[in-house]
MDAnalysis code that builds the backbone (N, CA, C; Angstrom):
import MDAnalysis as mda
import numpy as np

u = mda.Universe.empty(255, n_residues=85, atom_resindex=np.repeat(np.arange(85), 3), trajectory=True)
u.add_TopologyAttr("name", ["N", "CA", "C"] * 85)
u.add_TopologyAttr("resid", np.arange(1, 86))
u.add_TopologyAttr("resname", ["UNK", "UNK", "UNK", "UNK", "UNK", "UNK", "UNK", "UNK", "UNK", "UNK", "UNK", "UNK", "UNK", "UNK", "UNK", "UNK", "UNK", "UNK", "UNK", "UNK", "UNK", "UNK", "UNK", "UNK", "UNK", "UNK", "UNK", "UNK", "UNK", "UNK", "UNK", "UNK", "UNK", "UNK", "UNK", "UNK", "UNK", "UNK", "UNK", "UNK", "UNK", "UNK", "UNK", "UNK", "UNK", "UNK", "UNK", "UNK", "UNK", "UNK", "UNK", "UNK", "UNK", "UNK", "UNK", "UNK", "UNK", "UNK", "UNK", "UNK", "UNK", "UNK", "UNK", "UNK", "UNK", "UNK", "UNK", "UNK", "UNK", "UNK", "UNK", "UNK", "UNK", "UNK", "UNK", "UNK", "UNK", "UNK", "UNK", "UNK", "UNK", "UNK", "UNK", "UNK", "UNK"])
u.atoms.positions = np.array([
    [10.974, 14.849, -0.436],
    [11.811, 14.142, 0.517],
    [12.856, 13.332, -0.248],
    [14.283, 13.527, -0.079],
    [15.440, 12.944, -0.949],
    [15.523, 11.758, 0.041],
    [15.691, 11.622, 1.439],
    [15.807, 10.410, 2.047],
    [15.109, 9.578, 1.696],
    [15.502, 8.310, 1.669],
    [14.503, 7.123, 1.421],
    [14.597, 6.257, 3.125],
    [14.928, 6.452, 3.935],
    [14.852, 6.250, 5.294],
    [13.680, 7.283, 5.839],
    [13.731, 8.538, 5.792],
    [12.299, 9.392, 6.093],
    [11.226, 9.135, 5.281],
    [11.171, 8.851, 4.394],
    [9.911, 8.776, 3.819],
    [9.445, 7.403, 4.165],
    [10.379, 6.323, 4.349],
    [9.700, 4.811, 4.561],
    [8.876, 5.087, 6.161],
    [9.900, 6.303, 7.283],
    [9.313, 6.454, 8.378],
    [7.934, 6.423, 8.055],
    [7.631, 7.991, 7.370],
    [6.946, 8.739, 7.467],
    [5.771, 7.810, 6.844],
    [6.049, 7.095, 5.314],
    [5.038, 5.693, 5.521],
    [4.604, 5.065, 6.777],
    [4.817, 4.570, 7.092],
    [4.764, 3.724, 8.173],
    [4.051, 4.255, 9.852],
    [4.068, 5.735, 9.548],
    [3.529, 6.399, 10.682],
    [1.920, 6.272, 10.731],
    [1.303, 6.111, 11.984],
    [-0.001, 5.908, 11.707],
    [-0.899, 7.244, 11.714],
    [-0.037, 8.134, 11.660],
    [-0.327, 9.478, 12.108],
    [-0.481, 10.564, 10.324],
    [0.303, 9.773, 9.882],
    [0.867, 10.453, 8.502],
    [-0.630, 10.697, 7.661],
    [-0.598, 11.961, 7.039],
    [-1.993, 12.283, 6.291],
    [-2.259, 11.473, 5.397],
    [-3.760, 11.127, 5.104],
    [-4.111, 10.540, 3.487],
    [-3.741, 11.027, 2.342],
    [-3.227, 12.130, 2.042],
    [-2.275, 12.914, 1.053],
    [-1.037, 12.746, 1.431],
    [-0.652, 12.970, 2.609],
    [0.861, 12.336, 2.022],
    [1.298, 11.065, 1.358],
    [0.713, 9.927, 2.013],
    [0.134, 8.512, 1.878],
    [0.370, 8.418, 0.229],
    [-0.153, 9.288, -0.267],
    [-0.872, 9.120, -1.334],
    [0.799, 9.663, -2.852],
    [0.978, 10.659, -2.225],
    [2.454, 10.532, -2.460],
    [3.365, 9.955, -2.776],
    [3.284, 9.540, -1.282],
    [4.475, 8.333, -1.385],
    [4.076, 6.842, -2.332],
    [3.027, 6.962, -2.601],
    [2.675, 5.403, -3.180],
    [3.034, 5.382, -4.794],
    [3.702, 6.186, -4.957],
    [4.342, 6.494, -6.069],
    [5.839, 6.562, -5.829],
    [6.497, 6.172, -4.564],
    [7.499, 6.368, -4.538],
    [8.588, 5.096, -5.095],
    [9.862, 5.543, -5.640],
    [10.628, 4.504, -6.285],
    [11.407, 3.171, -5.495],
    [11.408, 3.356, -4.213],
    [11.622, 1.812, -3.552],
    [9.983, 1.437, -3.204],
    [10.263, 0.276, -3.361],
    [9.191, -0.877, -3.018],
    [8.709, -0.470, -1.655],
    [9.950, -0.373, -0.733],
    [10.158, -0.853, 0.754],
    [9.022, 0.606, 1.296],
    [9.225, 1.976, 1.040],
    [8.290, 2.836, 0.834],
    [7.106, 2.844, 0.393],
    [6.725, 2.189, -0.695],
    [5.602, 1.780, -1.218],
    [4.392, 1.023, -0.431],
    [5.541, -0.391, 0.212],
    [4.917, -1.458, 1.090],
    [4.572, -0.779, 2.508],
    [5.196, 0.268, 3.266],
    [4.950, 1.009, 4.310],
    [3.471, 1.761, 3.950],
    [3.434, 2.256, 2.679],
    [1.566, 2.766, 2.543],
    [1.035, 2.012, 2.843],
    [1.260, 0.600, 1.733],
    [0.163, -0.300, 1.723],
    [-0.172, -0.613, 3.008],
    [0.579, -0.787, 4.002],
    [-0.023, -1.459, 5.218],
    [-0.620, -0.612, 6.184],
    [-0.209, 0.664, 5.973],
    [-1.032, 2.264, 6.593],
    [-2.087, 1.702, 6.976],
    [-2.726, 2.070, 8.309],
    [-4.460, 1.892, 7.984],
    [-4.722, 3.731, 7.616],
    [-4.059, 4.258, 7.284],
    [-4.933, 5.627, 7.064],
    [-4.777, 5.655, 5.479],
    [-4.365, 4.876, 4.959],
    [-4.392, 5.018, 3.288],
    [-5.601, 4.894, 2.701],
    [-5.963, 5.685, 2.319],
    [-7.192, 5.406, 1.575],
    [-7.821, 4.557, 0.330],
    [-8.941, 4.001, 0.238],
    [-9.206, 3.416, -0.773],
    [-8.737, 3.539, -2.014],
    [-8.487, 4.395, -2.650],
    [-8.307, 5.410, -3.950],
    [-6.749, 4.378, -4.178],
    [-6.023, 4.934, -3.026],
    [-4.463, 4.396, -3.443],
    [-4.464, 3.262, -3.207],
    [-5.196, 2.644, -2.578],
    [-4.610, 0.913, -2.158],
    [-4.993, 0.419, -3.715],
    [-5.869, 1.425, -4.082],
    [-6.394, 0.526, -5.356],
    [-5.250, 0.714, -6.239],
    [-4.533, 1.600, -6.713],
    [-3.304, 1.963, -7.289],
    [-2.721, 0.982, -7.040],
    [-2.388, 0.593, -5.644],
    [-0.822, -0.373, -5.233],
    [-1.051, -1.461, -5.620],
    [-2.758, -2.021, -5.466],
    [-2.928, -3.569, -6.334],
    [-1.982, -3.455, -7.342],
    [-1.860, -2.701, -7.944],
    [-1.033, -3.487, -9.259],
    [0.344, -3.132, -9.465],
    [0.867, -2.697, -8.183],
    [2.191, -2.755, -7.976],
    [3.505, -4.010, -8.266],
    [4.206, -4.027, -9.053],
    [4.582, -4.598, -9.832],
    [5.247, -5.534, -8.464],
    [5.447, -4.974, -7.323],
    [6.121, -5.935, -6.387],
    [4.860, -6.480, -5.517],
    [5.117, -7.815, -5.603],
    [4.324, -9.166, -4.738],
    [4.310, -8.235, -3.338],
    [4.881, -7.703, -2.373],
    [5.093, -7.628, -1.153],
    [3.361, -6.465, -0.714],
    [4.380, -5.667, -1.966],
    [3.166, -4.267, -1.508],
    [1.302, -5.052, -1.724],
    [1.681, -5.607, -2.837],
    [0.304, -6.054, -3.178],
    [-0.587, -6.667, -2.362],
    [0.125, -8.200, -1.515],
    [0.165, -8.232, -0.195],
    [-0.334, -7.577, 1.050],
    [0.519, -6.995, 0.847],
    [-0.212, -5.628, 2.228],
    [-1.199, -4.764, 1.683],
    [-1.689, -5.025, 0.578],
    [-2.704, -3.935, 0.102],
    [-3.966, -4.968, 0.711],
    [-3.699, -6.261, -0.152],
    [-4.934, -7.225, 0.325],
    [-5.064, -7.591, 2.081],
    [-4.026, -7.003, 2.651],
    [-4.532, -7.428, 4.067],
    [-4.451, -5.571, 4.864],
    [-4.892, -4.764, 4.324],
    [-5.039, -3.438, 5.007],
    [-6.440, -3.475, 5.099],
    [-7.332, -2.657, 5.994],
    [-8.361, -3.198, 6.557],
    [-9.694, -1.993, 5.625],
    [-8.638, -1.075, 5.112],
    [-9.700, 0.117, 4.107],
    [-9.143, -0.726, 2.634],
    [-8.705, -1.638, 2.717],
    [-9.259, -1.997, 1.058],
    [-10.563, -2.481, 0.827],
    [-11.705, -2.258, -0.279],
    [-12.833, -2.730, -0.421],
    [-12.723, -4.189, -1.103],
    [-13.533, -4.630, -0.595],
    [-13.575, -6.386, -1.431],
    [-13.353, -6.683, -2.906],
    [-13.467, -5.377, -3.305],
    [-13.457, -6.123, -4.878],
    [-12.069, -6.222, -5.306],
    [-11.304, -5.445, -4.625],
    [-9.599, -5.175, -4.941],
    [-9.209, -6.782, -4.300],
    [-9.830, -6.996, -3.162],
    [-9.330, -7.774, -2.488],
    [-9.700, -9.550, -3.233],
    [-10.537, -8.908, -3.584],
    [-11.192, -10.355, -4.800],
    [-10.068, -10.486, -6.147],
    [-10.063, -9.620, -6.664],
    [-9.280, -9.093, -7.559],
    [-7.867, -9.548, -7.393],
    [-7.023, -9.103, -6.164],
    [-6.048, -9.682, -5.479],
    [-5.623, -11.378, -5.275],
    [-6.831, -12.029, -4.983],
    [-6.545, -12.936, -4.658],
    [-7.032, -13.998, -5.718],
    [-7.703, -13.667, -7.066],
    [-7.683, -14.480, -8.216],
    [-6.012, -14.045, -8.744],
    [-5.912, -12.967, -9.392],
    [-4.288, -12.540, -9.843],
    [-3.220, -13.239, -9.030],
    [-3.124, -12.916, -7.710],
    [-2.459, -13.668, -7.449],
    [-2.207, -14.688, -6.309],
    [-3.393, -15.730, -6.499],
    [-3.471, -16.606, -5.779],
    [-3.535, -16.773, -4.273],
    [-4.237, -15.226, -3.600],
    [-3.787, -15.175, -2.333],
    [-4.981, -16.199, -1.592],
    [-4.596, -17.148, -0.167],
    [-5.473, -18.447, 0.086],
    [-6.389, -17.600, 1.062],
    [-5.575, -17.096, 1.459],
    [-5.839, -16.797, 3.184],
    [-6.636, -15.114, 3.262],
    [-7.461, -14.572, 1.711],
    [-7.979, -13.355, 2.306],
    [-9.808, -14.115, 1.989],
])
């Protein structure tokens, strides 16, 4: 996908496969990236990837997506100070 407007869709769809998902979380805008993280169909595997996404936002939405497991989310919120998970 050359668009970076379709693929942020296609993030953001709640419909979109756990392989595509998985794709895109490698993709070069953030703004794409942060559309996985907040997926609820993303799977464990990648949210764990996006923890250490160099942008605050995605990381964020990784610690508040509801298939991250606690330890990412522990992990998350010593690194970077999150109050509220």
């Amino acid at each position: 996908m050359n668009n970076y407007f379709v693929r942020r869709r296609v993030a953001l769809n709640p419909k979109t496969l756990p392989e595509i998902l998985e794709g895109l979380a490698d993709d070069e805008h953030d703004a794409v990236r942060y559309e996985v993280a907040w997926n609820p169909h993303t799977l464990p595997e990648t949210l764990e990837s996006l923890a250490n996404d160099d942008d605050w936002y995605v990381r964020c939405a990784v610690a508040q997506n509801p298939n991250t497991p606690q330890y990412i989310r522990t992990y998350l919120r010593l690194k970077d100070d999150f109050k509220l998970l």
